[in-house]
N, C-alpha and C positions, 0 to 999 in steps of 0.2 A: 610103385606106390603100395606100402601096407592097406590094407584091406582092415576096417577099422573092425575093432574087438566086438563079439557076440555078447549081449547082457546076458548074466549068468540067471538060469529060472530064478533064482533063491533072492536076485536083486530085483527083477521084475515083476515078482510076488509081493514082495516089500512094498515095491510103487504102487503096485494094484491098491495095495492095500488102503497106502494111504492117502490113494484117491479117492478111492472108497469113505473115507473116515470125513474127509475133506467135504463131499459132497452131502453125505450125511449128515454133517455139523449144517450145511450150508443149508438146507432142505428144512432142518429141523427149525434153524432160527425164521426161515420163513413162515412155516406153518404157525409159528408161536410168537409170531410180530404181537409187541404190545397196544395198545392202546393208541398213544401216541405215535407210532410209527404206521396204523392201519388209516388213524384221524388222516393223516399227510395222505396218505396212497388215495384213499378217498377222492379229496377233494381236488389232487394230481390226475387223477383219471376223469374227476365231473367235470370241473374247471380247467384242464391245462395249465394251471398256474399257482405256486406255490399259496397255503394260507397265510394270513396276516399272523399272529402271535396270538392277539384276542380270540382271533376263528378256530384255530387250531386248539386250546384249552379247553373253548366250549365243545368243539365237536369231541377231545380227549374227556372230558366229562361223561357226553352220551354214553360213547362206547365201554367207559369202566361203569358203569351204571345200567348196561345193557340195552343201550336205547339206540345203537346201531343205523336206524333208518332215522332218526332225526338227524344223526350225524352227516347222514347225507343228503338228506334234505336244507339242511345246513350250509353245504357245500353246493346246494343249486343258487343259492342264493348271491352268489359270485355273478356280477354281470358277463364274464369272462364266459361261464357255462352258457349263454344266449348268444352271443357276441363270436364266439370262435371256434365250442362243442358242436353248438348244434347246426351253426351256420354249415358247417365242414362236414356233418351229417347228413346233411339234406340237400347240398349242391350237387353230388353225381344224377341225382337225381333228374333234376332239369336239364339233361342235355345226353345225346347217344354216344357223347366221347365215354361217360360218367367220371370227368374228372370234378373234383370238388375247386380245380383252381378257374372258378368263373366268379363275376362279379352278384351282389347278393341281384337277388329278382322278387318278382311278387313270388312265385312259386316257394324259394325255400326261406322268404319273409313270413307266409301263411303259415309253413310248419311250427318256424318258431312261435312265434303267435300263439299258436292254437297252444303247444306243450308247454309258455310262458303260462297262460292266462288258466290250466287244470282243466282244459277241456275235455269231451269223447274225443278223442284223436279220431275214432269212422269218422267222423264229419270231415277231414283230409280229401276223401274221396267225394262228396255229395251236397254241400251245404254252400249255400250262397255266401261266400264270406272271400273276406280277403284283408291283409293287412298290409298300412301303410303309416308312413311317417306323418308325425302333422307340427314338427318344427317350421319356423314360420321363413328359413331361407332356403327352402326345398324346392324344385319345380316341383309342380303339380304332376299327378300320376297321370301317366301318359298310353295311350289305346296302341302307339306307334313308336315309342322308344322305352328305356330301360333308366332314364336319367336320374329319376326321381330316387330310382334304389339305390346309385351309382353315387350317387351325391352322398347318400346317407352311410357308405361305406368309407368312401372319402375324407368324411368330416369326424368320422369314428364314432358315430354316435351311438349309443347305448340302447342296444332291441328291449332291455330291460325296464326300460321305463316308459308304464302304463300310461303316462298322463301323453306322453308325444309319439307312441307306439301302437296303436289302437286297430281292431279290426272293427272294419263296416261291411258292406253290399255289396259284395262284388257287381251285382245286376247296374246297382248305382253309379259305380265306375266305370262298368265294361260297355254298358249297351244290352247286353245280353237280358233276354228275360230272365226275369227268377227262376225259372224252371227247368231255363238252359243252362244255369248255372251247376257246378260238379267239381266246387272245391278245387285243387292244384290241376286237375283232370283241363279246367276253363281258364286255366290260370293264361297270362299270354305268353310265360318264356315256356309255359306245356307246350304249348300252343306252337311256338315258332320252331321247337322242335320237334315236334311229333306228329304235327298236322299240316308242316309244308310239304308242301308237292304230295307225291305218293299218293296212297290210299287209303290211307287215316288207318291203316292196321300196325303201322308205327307205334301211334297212340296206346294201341291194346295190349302190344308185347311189354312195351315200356313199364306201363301199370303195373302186367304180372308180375317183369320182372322187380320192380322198385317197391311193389307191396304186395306182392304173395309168394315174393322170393321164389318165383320159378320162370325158365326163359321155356319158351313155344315145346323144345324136346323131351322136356321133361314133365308134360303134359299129354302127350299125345296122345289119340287114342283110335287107329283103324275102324273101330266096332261099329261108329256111329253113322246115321246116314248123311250121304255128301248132297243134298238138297238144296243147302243153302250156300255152297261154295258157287263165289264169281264168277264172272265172263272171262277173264283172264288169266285163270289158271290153267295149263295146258290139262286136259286127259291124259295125254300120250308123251309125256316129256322127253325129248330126244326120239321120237315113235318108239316107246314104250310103256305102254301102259300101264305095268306093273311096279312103275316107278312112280304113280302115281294113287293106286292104291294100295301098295305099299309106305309109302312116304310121307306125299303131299295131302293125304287124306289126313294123317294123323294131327295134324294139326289145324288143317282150315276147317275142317266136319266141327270144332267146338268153338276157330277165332272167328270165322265170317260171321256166321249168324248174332252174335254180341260185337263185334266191331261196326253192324248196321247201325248202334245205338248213337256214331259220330257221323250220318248221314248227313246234317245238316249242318258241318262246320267245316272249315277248310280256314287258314292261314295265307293272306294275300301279302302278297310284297313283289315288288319290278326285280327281278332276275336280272336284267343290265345293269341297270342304276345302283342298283343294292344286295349283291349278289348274296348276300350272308343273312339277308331277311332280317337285319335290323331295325331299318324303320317299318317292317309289317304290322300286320295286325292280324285277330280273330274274327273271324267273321261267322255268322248264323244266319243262315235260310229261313227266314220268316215266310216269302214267294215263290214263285214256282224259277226254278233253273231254266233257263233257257237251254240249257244242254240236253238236260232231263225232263222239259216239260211236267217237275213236282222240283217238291223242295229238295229232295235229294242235289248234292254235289255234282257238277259234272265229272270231277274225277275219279266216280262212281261206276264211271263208263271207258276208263283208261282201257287198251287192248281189249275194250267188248269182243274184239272179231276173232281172238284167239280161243275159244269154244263158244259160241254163240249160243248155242242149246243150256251155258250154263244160267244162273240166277242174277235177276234183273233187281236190284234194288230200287224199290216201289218211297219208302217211307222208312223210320226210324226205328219201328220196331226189335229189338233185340227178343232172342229165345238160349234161355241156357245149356246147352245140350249137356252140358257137363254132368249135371244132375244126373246121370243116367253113365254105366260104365265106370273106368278106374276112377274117374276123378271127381265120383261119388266120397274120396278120402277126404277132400277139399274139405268137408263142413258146411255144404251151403245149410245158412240159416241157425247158425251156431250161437247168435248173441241176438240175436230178433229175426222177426219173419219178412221172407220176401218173396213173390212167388214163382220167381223163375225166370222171369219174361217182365217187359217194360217197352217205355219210350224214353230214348234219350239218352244222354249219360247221366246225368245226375240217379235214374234209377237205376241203372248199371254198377253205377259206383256204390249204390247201396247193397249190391249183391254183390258185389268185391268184400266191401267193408263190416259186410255180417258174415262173414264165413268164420271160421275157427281158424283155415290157413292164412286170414290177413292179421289177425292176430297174433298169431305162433312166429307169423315174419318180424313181427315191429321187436319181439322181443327177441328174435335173435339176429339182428341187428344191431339192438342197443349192446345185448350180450357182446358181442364182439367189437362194437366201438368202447366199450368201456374195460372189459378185461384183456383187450388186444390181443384177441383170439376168438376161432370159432368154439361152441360148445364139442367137447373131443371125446366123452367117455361116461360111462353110467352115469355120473355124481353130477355131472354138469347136464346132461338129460334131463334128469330129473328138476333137478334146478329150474329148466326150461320150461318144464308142464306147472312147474307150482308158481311160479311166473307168468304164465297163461294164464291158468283161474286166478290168479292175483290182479292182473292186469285187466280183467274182465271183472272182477268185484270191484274195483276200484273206479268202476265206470270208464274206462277205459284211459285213466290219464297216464300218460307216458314219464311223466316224471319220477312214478312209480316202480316203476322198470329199471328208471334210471338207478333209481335210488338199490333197488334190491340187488341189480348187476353190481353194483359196484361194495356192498357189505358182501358179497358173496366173494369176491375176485380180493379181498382189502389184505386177503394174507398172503398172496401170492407174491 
């Protein structure tokens, strides 16, 4: 068999070239997308779904008129962007697969909500609230099923619309005091994920990782004292103890002592009958545990007997260690004051949600659900920090994010 011909340099110079020429044309019409053609990508990337004719003119108006954030603002105004954007943004969230293909919940019903109605987004993590449907062939929201959202998915009704979409109390729904209330934190599909079985330090990774965009490793920190780490973390893991202060310190020295803050909640549901914790619920320690003789959980005391000399969980107390060490970066107290320490989650989640890293996350998030990439290079850095104090003058509403990510990403 011939052996096929070598491309001569002088022909594969030529190609280069006019790959070269090709990409460069192609590069260039991006960068210099008109008006009209940025209008569309807009409101493709708010929305998911092409604009009307009408929509597309007015938001092509803003934009040759320099009004770029109305144009997007424009384009939130699509029920689609509540309805499918944001739905599909905030469902990994509610669950440890973090696939977005689960059915809507209270959880990523409140986010919508909250980003619908121009809220402080902190309130996400802290505030007594929660949103639900109040069309009039819904089941009632339920302490022990999912129906009521289920239904509302079902029927395709429209998160857009204030008058049958409304947040109230979540204290009023749940049971839960006001107090004990902590936004998506008390939510119950939080709840049934994060706070069944286990140690309720599910709950605390989850958070980091879902809004301060870092998992346990990338936090850690050896420095700090291990005084407040449980009964059942070994010292000597495999008899080695340097695997434990090398390791297991770096993360429980900053998660136990703030995961104290979920002492008195736990997720009940029959493990036979209902093996997937469907019909569970949330539950709150009002009295003393019969496990624990205090309010604390008994699963507070799961493997006690695996270092017994370690820390007995008394009360809800949380204490931020983090304050202190690398993760001094975080920002606590970036957007209001808090002082470190609390009861509970609701104040926990206030010192999630005033740092500078629970901010910097929402925005590059949205960054990325909206320009369908992460931030990769100076220009989009920068980007990111003027969208921080933007997101933060704006009182923290996320629609503004929204809006800004996507005039930023409209020529690409």
């Amino acid at each position: 068999m011939k052996a096929p011909e070598r491309m001569r340099p002088s022909a594969f110079k030529a190609c280069s070239m006019s790959l070269l020429i090709l990409l460069t044309v192609a590069y260039a019409g991006n960068a210099s997308a008109g008006a009209r053609e940025q209008a569309k990508r807009i409101h493709d990337r708010i929305a998911g779904v092409p604009p009307s004719a009408a929509v597309l003119d007015d938001m092509e108006q803003d934009i040759s008129a320099g009004n770029d954030l109305d144009a997007a603002f424009t384009a939130m105004e699509d029920p689609a962007f509540y309805n499918v954007t944001l739905k599909n943004f905030a469902a990994p969230w509610t669950n440890e697969a973090m696939t977005p293909f689960v059915p809507l919940n209270d959880y990523t019903a409140t986010v919508i909500g909250l980003v619908r109605d121009d809220a402080d987004f902190r309130r996400v993590l802290y505030d007594d609230v929660l949103y639900i449907g109040l069309w009039n062939n819904l089941p009632p929201y339920s302490n022990t099923g999912n129906a009521h959202y289920e239904k509302i998915d079902e029927l395709g009704y429209d998160l857009s619309d204030k008058q049958n979409f409304q947040g109230v109390s979540q204290a009023a729904y749940s049971g839960l005091p006001s107090s004990a209330t902590a936004g998506v934190i008390t939510s119950r599909a939080s709840a049934r994920a994060f706070f069944s079985a286990g140690t309720n330090r599910a709950m605390f990774r989850f958070t980091l990782i879902n809004h301060m965009c870092s998992d346990l490793e990338q936090v850690a920190d050896t420095s700090l004292p291990p005084d407040r780490i449980r009964q059942d973390v070994s010292r000597s893991p495999g008899g080695d103890s340097r695997v434990f202060l090398n390791n297991c310190v770096g993360c429980h020295t900053g998660m136990d002592p703030m995961t104290q803050a979920f002492a008195y909640y736990d997720y009940e549901y029959n493990p036979d009958s209902d093996p997937d914790g469907a019909l569970g619920r949330l539950v709150y320690n009002t009295v003393n545990d019969p496990d624990t003789q205090s309010r604390v959980q008994g699963k507070y005391l799961i493997n006690s007997s695996t270092f017994e000399s370690g820390y007995v969980t008394p009360d809800d107390q949380w204490d931020n260690y983090w304050r202190e060490g690398v993760n001094r970066r975080l920002g606590w107290n970036w957007s209001d004051n808090s002082p470190g320490y609390g009861n509970g989650a609701k104040t926990l989640g206030k010192e999630l949600a005033f740092s500078k890293t629970f901010a910097e996350c929402q925005v590059k998030k949205v960054f990325k659900n909206v320009c369908l990439r992460p931030p990769s290079d100076s220009d989009d850095y920068a980007k990111v920090d003027a969208m921080v104090s933007s997101f933060r003058s704006q009182n923290f509403n996320l629609k503004q994010v929204f809006a800004e990510s996507a005039v930023y990403c409209a020529g690409e």
